[in-house]
C-alpha positions in Angstrom: -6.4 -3.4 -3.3 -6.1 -1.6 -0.2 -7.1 -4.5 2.2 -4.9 -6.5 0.6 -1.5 -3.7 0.7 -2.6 -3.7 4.4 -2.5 -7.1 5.1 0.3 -7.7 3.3 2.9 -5.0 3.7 3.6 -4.9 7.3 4.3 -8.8 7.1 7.0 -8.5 4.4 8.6 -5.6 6.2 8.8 -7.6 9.1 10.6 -10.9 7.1 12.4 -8.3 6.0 14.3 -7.4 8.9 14.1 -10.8 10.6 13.8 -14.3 10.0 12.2 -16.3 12.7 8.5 -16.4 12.7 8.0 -15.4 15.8 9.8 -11.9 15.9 8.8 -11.6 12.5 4.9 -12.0 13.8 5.4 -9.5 16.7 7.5 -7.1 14.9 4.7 -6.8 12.2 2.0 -6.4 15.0 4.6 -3.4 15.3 4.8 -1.9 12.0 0.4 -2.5 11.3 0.5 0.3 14.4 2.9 2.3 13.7 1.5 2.4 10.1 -2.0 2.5 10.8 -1.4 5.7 13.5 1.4 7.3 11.1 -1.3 7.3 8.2 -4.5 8.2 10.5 -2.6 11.3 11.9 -1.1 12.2 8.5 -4.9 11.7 7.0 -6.1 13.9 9.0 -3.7 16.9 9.2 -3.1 16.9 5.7 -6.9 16.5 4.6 -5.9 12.8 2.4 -7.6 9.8 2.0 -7.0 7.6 5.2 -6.9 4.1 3.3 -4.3 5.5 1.0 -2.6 7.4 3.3 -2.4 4.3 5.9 -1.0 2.2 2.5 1.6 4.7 1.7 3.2 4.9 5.0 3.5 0.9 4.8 5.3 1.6 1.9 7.7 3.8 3.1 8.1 1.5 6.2 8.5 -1.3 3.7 11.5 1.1 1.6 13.0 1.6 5.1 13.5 -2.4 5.6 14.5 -3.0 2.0 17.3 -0.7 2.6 18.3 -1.8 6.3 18.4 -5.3 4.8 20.6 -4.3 2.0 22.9 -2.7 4.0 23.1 -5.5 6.2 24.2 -7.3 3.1 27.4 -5.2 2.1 
């Protein structure tokens, strides 16, 4: 369940925000390192789980798009 939040969260964030492949590609790239360093440091000073922890700041980048895009919309 992880693997696959990992795999798939920083791609719909990225389609989120853009719609041309190949932005959306390198603007993913973007948010699996941002995500993946957010949640290793936040692991690690906070004593979690660093799968979960990596998963949950996806999330909250994936929020973050949901509401740029809906703003965009109005």
């Amino acid at each position: 369940m992880l693997v696959t939040a990992q795999l798939i969260l920083p791609g719909i964030t990225a389609l989120n925000l853009v719609r041309r492949v190949k932005r959306a590609v390198l603007l993913a790239c973007m948010f699996s390192l941002a995500g993946s360093l957010g949640g290793f440091f936040a692991a690690h000073y906070l004593n979690l789980p660093l799968g979960a922890t990596i998963v949950i700041c996806f999330f909250i980048l994936f929020v973050i798009s949901v509401l740029i895009k809906s703003a965009r919309q109005r």
